[in-house]
Steps between C-alpha positions, in 0.01 A plus 500: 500500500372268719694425880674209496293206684539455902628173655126413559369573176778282353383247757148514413568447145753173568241349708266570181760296267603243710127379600582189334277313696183733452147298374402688240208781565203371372232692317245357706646600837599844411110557280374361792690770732399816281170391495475493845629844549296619238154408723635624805574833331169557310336399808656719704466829239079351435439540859718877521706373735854481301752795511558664181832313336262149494356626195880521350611177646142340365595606119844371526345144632259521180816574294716193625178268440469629170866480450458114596178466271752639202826313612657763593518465867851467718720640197700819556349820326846597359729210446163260483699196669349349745420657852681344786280211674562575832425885469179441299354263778569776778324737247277406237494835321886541437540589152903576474799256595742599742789621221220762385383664841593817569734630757200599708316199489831284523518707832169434572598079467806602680321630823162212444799179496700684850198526680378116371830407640461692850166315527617179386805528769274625760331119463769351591529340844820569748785328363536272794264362719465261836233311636571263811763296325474593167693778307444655163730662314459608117685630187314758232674631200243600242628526134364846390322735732188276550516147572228228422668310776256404823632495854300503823501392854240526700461487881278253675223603678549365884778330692431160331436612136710416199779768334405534081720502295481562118680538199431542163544596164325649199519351138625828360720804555409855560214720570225262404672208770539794746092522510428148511781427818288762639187327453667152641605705796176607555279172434723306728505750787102470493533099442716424775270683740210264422725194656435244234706232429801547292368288226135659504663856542715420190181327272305876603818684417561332154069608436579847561845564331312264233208775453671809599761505191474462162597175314859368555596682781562277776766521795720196706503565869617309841240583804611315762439497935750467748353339840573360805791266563626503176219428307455701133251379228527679163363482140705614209282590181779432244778661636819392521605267753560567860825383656504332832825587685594196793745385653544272269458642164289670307157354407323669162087484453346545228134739419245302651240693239474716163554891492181746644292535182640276308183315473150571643515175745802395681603226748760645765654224733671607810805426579630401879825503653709602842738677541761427771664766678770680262276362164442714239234524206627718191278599255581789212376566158639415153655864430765320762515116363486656112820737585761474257872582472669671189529149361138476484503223758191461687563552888257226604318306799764321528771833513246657762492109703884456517526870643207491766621134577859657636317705744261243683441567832524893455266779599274601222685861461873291412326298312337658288810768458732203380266364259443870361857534464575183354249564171606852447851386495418243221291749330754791538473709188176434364222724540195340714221412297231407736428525826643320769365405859635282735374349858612318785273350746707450784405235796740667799689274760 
């Protein structure tokens, strides 16, 4: 009799069923993947220089192309339902859904999703940050063991440069937004090296998430640099709205462009404001503004505003801590269903 399923496989396979917001996999993208593999391998075993398992791994490609040519392709081998999404993109040649692995290979998952998760983690910057008067603090909460949440800073170069800061989210849940907030985290540490322009880096950004995933896929995202004397410029590629904490109120904008990959040409305006000493700029993703209570009430922009706008003035860290605690209270009791990042860019006195 099979074990009864770990707290990660269980995971895995609710991240699976709640990937509401998944594109659907294409033919063409995943044909377009086997094929690929299938020259590298039968180049590699032509010129002698492939181990001995390529030949295996080069009959099952053959098999899941003819399983597409048939219409057969991405359905289970025992219940014949369909193959999770997500699971099929990080592995073109699954054959069996999660309900029919066995306990070795659910293992297997088991150990594969942990160490995704150390990784992911290990991306992460410091939870708080300072640089000359500004201060960074941050809240992560992922919704399953992997996150398709994005959150960087980066450092500036010299004494006069500009602190990064990014955040970002993945249309998707699970594994499959795991890889691609690991490609944005990786395409925007290279970008923001080159010292372009926000809205050039953004335009080159949008080419390459545009070309680097298959259709659908796209991501919203706020990359924004802190300067001197209060100064920050930011674009926001359909995300949703920052809040400006002042003295006198709070001030909402809007995206100044449409998600990365969303479309294969973009126009990204930048936004510029300043911050007085004790300002704030909050941005978070919509796993926090979507929140709901056991009513089925929607937390809101507006919930996350009225709490952030109690605490103007505060450091980052207290801020960010009372508008944390303010949506889990109103969404005590019901399980979190995506995840949920939260940021404070903090001008000090």
């Amino acid at each position: 009799m099979p074990e009864p399923d770990s707290a990660a496989t269980k995971t895995a396979r609710i991240s699976s069923m709640e990937a509401n917001h998944m594109p659907e996999v294409t033919d063409t993208y995943l044909r377009r993947q086997l094929e690929n593999r299938r020259d590298t391998l039968k180049a590699a075993i032509t010129s002698g220089a492939a181990p001995a398992p390529c030949r295996q791994i080069l009959q099952e490609v053959d098999s899941a192309i003819d399983r597409m040519d048939r219409g057969t392709y991405g359905i289970c081998d025992v219940c014949h339902d369909p193959v999770e999404q997500e699971r099929l993109i990080a592995d073109p040649l699954v054959r069996l859904c999660l309900d029919h692995l066995s306990v070795e290979e659910q293992r297997a998952l088991e150990r594969d999703l942990e160490l995704a998760s150390q990784i992911q983690r290990g991306l992460l910057p410091h939870k708080s940050a300072r640089v000359g008067d500004w201060r960074v603090h941050y809240h992560y909460k992922p919704a399953g063991l992997v996150s398709g949440d994005y959150c960087d800073l980066i450092w500036p170069a010299g004494e006069d440069g500009r602190l990064v800061f990014l955040l970002g989210d993945v249309a998707g849940k699970g594994v499959a937004a795991s890889l691609l907030m690991t490609h944005l985290h990786a395409m925007f540490r290279s970008l923001v090296g080159a010292g372009l322009e926000l809205d050039k880096l953004f335009d080159v950004a949008n080419r390459v998430f545009r070309e680097s995933t298959f259709a659908g896929q796209y991501a919203t995202l706020v990359c924004g640099r802190a300067g001197n004397s209060g100064e920050l410029e930011f674009v926001s590629a359909g995300h949703p709205p920052a809040l400006h904490l002042t003295q006198d109120g709070v001030q909402e904008f809007a995206a100044t462009g449409l998600p990365l990959g969303m479309f294969s040409k973009g126009s990204y305006a930048v936004r510029r404001i300043r911050l007085d000493p004790g300002d704030s700029l909050v941005i978070f993703t919509d796993g926090i503004s979507e929140a709901r209570n056991a009513a089925g009430v929607e937390y809101g922009v507006n919930g996350l505003r009225c709490a952030a706008e109690k605490k103007r003035g505060s450091l980052p860290e207290e801020l960010i801590a009372a508008c944390v605690e303010d949506y889990q209270t109103f969404a005590s009791g019901v399980r979190q269903s995506d995840d949920q990042t939260l940021m404070a860019v903090h001008r000090a006195n």
